[in-house]
Backbone of each chain as ProteinMPNN parsed JSONL, in Angstrom:
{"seq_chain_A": "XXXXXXXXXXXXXXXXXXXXXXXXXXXXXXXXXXXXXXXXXXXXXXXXXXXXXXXXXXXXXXXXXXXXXXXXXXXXXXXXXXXXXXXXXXX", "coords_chain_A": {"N_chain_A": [[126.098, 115.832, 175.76], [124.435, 117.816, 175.909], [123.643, 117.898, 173.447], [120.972, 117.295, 171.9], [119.592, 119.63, 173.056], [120.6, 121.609, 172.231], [120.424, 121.13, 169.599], [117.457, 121.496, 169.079], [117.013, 123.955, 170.137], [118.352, 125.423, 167.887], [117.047, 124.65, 166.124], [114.471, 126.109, 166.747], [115.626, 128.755, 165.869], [115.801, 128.39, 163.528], [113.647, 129.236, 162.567], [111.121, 131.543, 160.449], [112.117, 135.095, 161.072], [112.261, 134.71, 163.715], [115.677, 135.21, 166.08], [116.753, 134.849, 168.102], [117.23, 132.41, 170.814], [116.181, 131.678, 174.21], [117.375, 128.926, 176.963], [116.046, 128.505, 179.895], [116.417, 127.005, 183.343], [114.165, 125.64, 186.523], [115.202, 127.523, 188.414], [116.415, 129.59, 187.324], [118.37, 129.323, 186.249], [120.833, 129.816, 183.576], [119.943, 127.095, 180.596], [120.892, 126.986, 177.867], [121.893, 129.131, 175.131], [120.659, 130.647, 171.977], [121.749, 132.262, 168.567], [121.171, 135.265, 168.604], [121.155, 135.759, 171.53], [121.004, 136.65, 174.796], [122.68, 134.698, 177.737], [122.856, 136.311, 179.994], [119.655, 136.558, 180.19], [118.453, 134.894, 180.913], [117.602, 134.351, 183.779], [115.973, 136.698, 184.495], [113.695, 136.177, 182.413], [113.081, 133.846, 183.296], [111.71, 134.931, 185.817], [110.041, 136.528, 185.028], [108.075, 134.821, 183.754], [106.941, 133.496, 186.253], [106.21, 135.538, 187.648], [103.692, 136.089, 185.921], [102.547, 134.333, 186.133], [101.397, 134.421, 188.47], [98.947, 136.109, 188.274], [96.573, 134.42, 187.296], [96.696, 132.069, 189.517], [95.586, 129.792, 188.637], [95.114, 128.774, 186.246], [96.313, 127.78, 183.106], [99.734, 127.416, 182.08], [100.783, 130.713, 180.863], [101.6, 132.287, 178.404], [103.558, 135.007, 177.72], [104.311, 137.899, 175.955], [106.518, 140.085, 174.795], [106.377, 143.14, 173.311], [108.041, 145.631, 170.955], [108.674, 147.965, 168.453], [109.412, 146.737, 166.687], [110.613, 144.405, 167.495], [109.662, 141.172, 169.084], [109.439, 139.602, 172.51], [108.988, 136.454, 173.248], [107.613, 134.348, 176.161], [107.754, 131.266, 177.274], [106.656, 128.944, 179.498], [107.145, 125.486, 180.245], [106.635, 122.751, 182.254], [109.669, 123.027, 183.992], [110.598, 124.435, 182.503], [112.053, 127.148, 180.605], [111.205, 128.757, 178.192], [112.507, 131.383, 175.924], [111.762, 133.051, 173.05], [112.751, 135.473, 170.682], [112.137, 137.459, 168.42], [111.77, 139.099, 165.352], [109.068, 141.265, 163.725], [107.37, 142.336, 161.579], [106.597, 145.25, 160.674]], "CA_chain_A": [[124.908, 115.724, 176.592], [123.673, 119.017, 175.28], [123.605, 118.072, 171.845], [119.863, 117.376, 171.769], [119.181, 120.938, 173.24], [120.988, 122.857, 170.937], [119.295, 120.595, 168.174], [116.185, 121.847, 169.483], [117.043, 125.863, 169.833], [118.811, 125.811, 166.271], [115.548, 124.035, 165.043], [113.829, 127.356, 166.588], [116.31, 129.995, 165.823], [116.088, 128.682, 161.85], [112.104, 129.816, 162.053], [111.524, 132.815, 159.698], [111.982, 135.889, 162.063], [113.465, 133.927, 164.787], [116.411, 135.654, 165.814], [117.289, 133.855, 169.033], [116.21, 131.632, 171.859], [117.182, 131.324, 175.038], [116.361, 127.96, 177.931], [116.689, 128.27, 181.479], [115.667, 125.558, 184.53], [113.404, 126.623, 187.084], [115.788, 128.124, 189.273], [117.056, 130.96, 185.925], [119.725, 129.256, 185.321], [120.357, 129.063, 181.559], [120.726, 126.135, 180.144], [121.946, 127.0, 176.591], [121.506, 130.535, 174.191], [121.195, 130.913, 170.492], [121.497, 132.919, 168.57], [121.607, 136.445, 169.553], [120.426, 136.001, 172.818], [121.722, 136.974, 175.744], [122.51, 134.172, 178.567], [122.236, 136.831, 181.395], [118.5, 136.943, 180.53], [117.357, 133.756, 181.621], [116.848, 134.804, 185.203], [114.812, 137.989, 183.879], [112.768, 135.631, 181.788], [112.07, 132.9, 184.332], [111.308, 135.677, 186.933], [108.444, 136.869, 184.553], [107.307, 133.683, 183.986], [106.89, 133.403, 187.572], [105.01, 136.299, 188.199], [102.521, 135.921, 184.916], [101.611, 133.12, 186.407], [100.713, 134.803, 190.108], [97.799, 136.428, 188.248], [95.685, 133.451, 187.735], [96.681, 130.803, 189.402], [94.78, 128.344, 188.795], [94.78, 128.695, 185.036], [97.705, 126.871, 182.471], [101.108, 128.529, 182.157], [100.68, 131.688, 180.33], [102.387, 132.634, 176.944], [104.07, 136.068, 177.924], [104.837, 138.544, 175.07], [106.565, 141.396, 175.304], [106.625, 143.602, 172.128], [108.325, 146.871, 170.425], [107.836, 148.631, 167.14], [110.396, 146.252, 165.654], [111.284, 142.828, 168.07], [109.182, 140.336, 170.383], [110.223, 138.552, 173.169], [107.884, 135.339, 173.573], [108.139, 133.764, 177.426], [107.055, 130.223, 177.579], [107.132, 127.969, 180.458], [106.974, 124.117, 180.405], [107.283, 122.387, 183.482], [110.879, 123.563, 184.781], [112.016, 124.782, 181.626], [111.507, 128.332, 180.605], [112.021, 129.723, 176.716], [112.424, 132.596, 176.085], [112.009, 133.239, 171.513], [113.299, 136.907, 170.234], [111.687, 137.41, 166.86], [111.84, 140.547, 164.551], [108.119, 142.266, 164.167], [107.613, 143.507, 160.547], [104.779, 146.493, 160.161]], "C_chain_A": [[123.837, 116.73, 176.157], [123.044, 119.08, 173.836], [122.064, 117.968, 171.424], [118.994, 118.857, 171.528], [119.881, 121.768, 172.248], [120.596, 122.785, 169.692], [118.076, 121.763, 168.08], [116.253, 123.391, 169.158], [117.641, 126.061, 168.888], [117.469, 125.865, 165.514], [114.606, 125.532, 165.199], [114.056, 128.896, 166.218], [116.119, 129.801, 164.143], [114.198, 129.244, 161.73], [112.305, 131.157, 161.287], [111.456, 133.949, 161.404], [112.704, 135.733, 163.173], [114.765, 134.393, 164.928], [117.883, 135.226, 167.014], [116.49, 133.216, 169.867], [117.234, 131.232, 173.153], [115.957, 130.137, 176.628], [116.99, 128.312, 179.023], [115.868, 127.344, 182.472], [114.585, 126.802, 185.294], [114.165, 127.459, 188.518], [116.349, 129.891, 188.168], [117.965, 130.346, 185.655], [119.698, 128.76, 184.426], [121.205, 128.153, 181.154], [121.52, 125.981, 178.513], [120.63, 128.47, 175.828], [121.583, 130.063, 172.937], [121.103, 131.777, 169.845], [121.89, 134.996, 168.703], [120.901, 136.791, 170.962], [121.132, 135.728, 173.622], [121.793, 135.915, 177.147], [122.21, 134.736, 180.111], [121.049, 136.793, 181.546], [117.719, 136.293, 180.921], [116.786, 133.946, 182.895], [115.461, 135.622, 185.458], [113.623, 136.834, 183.344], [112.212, 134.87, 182.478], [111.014, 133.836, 185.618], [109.752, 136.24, 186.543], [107.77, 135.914, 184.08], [106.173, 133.296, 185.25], [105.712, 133.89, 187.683], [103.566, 136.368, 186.906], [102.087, 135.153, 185.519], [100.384, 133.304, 187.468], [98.786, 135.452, 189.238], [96.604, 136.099, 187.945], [96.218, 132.11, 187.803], [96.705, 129.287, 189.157], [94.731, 127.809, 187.066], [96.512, 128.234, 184.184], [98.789, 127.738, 182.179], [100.749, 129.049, 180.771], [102.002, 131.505, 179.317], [102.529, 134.422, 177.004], [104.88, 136.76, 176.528], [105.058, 139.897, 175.495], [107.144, 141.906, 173.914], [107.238, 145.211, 172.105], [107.828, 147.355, 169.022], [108.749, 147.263, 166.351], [110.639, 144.28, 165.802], [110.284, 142.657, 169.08], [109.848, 139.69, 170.862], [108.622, 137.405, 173.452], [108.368, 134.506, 174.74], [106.773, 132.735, 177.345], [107.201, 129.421, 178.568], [106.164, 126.575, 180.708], [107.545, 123.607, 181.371], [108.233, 123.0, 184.171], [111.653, 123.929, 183.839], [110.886, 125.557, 181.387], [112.281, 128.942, 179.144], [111.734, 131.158, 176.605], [112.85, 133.076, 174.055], [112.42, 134.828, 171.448], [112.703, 136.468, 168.909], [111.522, 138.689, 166.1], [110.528, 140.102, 163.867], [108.323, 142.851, 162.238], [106.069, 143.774, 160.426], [104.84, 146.645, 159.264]], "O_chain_A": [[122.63, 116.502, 176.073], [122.301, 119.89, 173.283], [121.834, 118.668, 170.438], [118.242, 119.232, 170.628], [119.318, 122.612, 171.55], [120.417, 123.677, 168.863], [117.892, 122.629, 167.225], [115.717, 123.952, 168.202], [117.639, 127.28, 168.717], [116.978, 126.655, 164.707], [114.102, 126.079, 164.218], [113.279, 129.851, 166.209], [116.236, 130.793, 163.423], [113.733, 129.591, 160.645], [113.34, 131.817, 161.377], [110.931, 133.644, 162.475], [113.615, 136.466, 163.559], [115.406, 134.119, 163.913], [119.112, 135.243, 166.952], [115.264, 133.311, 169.824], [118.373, 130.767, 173.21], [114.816, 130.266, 177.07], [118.207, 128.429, 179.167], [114.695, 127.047, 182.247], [114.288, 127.969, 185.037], [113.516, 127.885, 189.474], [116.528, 131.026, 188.608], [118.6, 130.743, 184.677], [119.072, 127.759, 184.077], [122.435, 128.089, 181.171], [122.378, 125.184, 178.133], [119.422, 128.695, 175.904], [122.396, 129.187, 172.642], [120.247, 132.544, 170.287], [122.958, 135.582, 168.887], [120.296, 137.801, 171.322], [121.915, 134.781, 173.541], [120.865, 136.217, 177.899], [121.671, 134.157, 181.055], [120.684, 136.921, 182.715], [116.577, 136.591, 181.269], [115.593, 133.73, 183.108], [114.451, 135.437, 186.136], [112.621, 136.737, 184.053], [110.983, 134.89, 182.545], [109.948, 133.481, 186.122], [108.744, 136.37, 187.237], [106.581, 136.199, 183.942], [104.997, 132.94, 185.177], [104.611, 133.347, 187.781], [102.469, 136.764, 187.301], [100.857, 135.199, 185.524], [99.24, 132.854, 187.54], [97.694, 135.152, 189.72], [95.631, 136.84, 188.085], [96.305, 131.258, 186.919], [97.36, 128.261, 189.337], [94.38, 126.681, 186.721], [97.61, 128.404, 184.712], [98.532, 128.935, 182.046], [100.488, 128.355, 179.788], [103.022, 130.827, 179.44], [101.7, 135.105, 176.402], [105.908, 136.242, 176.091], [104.357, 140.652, 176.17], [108.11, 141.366, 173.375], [106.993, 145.97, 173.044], [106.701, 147.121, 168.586], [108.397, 147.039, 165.193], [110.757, 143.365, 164.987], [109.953, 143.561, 169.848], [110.772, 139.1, 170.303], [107.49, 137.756, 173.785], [109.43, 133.907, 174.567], [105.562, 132.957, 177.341], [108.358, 129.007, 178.495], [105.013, 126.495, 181.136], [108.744, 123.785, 181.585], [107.793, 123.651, 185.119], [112.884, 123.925, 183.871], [109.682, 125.372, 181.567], [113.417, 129.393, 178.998], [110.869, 131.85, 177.141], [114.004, 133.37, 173.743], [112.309, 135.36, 172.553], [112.78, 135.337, 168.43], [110.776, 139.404, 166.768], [110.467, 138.959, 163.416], [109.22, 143.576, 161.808], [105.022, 143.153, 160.239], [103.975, 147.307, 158.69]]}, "seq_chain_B": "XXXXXXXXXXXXXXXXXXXXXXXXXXXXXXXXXXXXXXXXXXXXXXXXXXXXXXXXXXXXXXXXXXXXXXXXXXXXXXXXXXXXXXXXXXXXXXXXXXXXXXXXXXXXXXXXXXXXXXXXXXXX", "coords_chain_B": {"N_chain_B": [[125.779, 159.442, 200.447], [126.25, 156.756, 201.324], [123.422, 156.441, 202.129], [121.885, 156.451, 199.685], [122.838, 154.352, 198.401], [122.175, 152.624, 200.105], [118.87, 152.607, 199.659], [118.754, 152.013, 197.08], [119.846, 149.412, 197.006], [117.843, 148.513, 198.801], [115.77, 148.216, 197.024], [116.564, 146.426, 195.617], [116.207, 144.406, 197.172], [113.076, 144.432, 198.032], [111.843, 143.626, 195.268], [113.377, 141.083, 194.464], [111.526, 138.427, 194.947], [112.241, 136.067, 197.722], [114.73, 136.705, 198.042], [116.58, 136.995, 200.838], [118.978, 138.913, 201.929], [121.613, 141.389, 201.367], [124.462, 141.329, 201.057], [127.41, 143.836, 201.608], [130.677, 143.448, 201.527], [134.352, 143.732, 202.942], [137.313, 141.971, 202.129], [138.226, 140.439, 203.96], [135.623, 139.725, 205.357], [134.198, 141.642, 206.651], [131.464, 143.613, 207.299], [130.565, 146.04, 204.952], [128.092, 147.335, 204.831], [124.709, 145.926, 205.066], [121.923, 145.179, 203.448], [118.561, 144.202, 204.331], [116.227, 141.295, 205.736], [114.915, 139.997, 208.739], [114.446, 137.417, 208.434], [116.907, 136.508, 207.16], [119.234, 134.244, 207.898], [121.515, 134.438, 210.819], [123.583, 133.067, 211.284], [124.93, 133.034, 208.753], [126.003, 135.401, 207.911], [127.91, 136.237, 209.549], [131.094, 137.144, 209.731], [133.525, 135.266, 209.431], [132.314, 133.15, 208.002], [131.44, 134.817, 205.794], [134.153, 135.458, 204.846], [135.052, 132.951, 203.73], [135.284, 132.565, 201.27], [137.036, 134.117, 200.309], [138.938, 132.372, 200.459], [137.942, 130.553, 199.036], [137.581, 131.004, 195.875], [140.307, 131.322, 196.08], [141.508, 128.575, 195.411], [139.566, 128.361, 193.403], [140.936, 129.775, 191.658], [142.787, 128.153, 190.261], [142.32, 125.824, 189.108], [141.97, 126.575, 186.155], [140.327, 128.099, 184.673], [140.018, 130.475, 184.912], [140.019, 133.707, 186.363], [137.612, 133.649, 189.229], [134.174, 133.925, 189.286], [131.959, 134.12, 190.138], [130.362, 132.732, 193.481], [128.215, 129.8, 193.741], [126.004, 128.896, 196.253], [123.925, 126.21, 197.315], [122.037, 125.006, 199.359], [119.824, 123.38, 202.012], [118.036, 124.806, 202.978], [118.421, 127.574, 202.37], [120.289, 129.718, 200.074], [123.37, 130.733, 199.422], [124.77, 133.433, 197.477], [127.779, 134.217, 196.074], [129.491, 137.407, 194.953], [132.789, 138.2, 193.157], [134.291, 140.657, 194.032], [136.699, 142.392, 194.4], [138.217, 144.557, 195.71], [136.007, 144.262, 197.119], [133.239, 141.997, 198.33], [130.481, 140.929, 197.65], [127.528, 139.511, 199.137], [124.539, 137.352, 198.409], [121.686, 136.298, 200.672], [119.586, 134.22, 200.331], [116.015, 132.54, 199.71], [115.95, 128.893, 199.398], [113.957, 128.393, 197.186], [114.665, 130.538, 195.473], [114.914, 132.794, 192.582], [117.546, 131.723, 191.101], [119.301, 132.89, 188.665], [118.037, 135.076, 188.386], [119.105, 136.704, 190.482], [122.04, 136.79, 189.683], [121.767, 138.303, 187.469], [121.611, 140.401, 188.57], [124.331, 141.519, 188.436], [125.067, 143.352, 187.25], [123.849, 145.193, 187.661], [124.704, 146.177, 189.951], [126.925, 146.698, 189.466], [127.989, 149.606, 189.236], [127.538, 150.714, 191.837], [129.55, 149.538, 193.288], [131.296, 149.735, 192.357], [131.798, 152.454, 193.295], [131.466, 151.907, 195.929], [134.046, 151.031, 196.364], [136.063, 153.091, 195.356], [135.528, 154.76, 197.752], [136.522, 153.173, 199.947], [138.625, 152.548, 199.281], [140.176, 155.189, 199.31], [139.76, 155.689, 202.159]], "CA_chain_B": [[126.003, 158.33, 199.759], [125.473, 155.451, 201.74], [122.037, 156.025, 202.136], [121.679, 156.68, 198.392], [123.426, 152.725, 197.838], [120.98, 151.603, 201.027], [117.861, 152.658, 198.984], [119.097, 150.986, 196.052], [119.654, 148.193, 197.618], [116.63, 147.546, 199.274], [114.616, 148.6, 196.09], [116.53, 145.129, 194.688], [115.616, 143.042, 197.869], [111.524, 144.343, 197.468], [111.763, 143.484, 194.103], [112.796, 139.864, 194.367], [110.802, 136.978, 195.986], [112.841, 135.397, 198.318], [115.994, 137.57, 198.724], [117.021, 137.381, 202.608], [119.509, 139.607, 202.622], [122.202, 141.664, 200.291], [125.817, 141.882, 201.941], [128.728, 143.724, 200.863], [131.688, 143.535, 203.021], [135.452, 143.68, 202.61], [137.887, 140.723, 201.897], [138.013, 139.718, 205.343], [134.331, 139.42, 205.672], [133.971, 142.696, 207.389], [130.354, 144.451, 206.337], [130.504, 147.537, 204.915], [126.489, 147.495, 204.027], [123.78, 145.514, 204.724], [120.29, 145.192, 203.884], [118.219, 142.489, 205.03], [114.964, 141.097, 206.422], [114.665, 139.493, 209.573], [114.808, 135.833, 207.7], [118.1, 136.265, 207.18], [120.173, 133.818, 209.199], [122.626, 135.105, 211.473], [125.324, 132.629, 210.885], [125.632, 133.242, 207.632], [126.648, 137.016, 208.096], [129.377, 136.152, 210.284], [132.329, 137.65, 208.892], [134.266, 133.951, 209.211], [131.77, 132.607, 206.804], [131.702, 135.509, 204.249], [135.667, 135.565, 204.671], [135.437, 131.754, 203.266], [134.325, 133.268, 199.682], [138.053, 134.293, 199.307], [139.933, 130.889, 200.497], [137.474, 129.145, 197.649], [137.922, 131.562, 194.834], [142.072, 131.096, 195.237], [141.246, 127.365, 195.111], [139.045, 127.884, 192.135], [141.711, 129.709, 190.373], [143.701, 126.806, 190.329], [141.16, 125.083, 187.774], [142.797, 126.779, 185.296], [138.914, 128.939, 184.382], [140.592, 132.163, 184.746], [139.77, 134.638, 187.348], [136.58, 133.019, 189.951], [133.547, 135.405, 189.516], [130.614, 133.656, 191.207], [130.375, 131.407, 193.812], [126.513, 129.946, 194.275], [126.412, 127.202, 197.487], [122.829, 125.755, 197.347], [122.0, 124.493, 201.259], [118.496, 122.552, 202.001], [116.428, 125.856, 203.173], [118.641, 128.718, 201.576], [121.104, 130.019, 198.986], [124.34, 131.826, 199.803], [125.988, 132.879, 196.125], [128.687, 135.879, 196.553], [129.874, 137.805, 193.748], [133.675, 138.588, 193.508], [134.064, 142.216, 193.395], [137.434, 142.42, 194.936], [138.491, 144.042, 196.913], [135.186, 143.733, 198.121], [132.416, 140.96, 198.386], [128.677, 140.805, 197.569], [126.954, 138.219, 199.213], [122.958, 137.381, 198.36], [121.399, 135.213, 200.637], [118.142, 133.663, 199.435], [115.73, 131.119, 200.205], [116.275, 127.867, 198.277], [113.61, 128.346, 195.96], [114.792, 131.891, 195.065], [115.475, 132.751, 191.049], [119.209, 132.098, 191.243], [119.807, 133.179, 187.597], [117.585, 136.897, 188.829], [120.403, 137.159, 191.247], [123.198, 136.578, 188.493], [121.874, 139.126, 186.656], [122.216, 141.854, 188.867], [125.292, 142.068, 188.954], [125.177, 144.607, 185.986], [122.854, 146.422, 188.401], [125.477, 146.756, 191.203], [128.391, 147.195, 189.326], [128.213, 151.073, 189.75], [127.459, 150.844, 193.015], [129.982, 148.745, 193.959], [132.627, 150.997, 191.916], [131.335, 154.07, 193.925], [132.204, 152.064, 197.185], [136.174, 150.506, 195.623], [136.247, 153.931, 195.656], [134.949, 155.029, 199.016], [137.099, 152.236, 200.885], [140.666, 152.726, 198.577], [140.235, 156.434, 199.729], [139.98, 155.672, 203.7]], "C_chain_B": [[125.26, 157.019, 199.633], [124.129, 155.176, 201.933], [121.069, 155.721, 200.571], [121.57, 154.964, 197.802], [122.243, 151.887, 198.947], [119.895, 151.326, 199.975], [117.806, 152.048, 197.701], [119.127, 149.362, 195.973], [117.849, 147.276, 198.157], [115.412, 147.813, 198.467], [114.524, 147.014, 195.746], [115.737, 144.122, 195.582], [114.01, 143.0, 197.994], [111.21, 143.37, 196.047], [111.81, 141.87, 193.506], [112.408, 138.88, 194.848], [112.033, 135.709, 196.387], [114.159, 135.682, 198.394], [116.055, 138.186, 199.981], [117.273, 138.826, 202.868], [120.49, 139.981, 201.225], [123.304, 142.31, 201.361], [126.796, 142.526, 201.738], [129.395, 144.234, 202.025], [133.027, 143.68, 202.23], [135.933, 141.895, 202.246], [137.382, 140.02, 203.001], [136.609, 139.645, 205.843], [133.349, 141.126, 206.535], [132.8, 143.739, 206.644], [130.805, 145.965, 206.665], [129.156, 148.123, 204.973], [125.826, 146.375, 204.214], [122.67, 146.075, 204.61], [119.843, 144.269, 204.009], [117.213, 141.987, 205.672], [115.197, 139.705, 207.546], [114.79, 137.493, 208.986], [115.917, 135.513, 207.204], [118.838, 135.224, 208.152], [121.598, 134.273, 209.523], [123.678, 134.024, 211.476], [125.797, 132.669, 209.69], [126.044, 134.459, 207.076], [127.573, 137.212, 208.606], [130.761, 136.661, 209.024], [133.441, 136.241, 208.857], [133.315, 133.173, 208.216], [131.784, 133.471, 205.391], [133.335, 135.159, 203.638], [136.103, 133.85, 203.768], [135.824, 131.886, 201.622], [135.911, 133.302, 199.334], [138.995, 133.051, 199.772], [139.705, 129.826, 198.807], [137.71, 129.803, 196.085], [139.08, 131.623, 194.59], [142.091, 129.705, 194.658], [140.56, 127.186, 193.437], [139.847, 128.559, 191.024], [142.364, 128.75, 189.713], [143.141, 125.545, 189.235], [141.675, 125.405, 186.625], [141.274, 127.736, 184.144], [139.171, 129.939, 184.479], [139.776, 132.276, 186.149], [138.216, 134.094, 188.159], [135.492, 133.779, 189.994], [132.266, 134.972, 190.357], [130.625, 132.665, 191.972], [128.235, 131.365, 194.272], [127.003, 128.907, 195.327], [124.815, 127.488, 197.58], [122.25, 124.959, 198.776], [120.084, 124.309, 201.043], [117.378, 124.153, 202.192], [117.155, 127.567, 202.566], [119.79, 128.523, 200.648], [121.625, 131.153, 199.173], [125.168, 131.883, 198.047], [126.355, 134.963, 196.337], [129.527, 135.828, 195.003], [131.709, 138.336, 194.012], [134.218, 139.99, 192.902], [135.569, 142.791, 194.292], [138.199, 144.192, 194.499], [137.3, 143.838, 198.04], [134.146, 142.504, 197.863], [131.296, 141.135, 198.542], [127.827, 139.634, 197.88], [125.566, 138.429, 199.024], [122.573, 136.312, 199.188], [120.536, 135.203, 200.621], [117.667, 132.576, 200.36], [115.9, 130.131, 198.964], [115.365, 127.744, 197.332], [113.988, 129.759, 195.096], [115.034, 131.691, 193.737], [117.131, 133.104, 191.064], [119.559, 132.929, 189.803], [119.43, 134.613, 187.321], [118.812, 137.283, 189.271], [121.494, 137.643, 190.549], [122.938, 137.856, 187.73], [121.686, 140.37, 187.156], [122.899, 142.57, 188.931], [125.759, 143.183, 187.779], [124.842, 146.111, 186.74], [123.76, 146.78, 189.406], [126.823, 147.013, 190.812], [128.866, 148.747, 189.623], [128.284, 151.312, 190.856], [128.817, 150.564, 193.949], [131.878, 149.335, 193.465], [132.94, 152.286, 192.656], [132.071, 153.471, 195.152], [133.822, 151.418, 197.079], [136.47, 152.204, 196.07], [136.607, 154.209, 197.103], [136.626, 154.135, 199.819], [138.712, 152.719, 200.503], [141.317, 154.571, 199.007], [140.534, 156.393, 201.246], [140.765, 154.817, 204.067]], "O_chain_B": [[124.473, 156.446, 198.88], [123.637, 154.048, 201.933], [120.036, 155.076, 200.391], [120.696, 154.451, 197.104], [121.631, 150.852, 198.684], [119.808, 150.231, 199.419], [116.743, 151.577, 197.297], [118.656, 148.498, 195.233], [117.194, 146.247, 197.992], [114.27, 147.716, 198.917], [113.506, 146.337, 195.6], [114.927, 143.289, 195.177], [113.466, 141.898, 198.064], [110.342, 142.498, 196.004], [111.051, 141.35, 192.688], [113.343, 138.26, 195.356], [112.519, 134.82, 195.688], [114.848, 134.786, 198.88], [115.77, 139.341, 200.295], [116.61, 139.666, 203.477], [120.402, 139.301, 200.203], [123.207, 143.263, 202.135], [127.664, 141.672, 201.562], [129.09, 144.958, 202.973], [132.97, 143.75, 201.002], [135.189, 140.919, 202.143], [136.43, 139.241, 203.053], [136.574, 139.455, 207.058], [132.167, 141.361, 206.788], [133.062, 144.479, 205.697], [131.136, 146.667, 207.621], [129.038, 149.335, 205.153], [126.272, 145.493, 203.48], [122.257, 147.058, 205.226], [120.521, 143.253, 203.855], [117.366, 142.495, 206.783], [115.589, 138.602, 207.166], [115.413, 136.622, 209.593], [116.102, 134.372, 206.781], [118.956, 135.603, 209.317], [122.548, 134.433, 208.757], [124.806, 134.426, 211.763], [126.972, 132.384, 209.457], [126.4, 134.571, 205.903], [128.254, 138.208, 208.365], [131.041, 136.434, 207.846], [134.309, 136.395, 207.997], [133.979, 132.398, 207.528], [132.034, 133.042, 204.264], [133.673, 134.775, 202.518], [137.217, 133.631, 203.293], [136.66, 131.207, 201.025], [136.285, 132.708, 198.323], [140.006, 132.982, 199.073], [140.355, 129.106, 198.05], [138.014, 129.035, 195.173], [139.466, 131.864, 193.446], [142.6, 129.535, 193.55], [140.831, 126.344, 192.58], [139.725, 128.266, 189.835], [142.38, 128.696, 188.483], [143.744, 124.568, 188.79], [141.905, 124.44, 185.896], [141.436, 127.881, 182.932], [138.309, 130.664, 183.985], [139.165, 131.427, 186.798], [137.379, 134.212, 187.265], [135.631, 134.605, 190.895], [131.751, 135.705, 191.202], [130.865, 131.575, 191.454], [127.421, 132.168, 194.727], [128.05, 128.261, 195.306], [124.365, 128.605, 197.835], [122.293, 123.767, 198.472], [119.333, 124.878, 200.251], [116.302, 124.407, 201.65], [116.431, 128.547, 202.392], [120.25, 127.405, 200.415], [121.069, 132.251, 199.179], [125.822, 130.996, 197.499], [125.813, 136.05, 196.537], [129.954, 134.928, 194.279], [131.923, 138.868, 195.102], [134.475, 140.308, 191.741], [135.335, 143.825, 194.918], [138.528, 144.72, 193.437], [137.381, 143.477, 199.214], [134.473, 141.961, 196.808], [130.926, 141.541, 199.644], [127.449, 138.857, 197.003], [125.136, 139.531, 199.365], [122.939, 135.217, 198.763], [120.068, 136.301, 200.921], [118.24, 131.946, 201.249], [115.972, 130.496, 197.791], [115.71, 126.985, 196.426], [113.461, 129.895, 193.992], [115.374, 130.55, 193.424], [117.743, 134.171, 191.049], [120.325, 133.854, 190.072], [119.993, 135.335, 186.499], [119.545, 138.052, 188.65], [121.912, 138.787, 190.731], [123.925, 138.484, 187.347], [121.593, 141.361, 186.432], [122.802, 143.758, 189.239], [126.885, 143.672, 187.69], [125.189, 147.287, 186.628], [123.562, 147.923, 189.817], [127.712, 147.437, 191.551], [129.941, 149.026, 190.155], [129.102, 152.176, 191.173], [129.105, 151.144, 194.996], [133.0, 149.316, 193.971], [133.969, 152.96, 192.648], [133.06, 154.058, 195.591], [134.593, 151.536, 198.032], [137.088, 152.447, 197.107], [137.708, 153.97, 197.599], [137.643, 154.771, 200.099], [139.631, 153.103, 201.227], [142.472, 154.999, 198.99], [141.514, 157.025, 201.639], [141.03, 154.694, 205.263]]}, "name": "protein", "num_of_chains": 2, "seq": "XXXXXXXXXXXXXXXXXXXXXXXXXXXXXXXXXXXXXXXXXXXXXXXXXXXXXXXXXXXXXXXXXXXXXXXXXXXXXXXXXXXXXXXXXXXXXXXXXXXXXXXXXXXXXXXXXXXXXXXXXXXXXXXXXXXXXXXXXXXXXXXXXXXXXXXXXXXXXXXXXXXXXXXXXXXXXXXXXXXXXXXXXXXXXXXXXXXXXXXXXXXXXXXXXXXXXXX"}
């Protein structure tokens, strides 16, 4: 049943950099990891989805990055599904 | 102590949108700790409803899934999901749109806590 979705997050985990990806519904719960990514974090990730959104409204679901010196996390949310990319950052 | 684990507590229930209430009790349903906002419903604090948590987790050993660690129960206007922290019990209850998978991942966040009171209780 899954086999589509894991198509899908392989297809984004083989991007250069790409290091994992993780989906969750709109409740957090995750629907499949790859990767090196952590399935506890779907909750975390939908939750900041959430609130990116509170700060306008009215405007199209936000593209949430959260960066270090080294790794991004990229938070996307489509309809009731919520990705969440990991990608290694080279300076 | 306990006020130390209160404040902790009710840092988590500020923190996420639409967390009632945060229960931890013994086996038998018996609270050791709440925190909790007024939108909580009072039948689902009853110590005969928490106490259900361990009838369904012997049942779900029986699946043959190893050891039972979460139960979620999804209900039309909230969300009761209790963590099994035996010998005691963490219940969250939520409203039904709450981030169930936020919840899930606290339980990293209360494991110390919840070691401090194993403690506490196996002592008295």
């Amino acid at each position: 049943m899954e086999k589509h979705l894991n198509r899908v997050m392989e297809e984004i985990t083989n991007q250069p950099g790409v290091y994992g990806c993780v989906l969750s519904d709109h409740q957090g719960l995750c629907l499949g990891a790859h990767g090196q990514a952590s399935t506890e974090s779907s909750g975390v990730i939908t939750a900041l989805a959430e609130q990116a959104l509170k700060l306008e409204p009215k405007s199209v679901m936000p593209i949430i990055s959260l960066e270090n010196d080294n790794r991004q996390l990229i938070i996307r949310r489509h309809g009731v599904l919520t990705c969440g990319i990991y990608k290694s950052v080279c300076n | 102590m306990v006020e130390e684990v209160r404040k902790l507590l009710q840092d988590i229930l500020q923190k996420i949108q639409g967390l009632h209430c945060i229960l931890i009790t013994d086996r038998d349903g018996v609270p050791l700790l709440k925190v909790g906002t007024d939108k909580a419903p009072e039948n689902a604090l009853r110590p005969n409803f928490i106490s259900t948590f361990g009838l369904a987790i012997d049942q779900g050993s029986k699946l043959g899934l190893g050891k039972t660690g979460t139960l979620i129960c999804s209900y039309a206007q909230y969300q009761v999901i209790q963590m099994n922290k035996l010998p005691l019990i963490v219940t969250f209850i939520t409203s039904d749109t709450c981030n169930t998978g936020h919840i899930l991942a606290l339980q990293n966040q209360i494991n110390p806590i919840i070691s401090t009171l194993t403690l506490a209780v196996a002592e008295s």
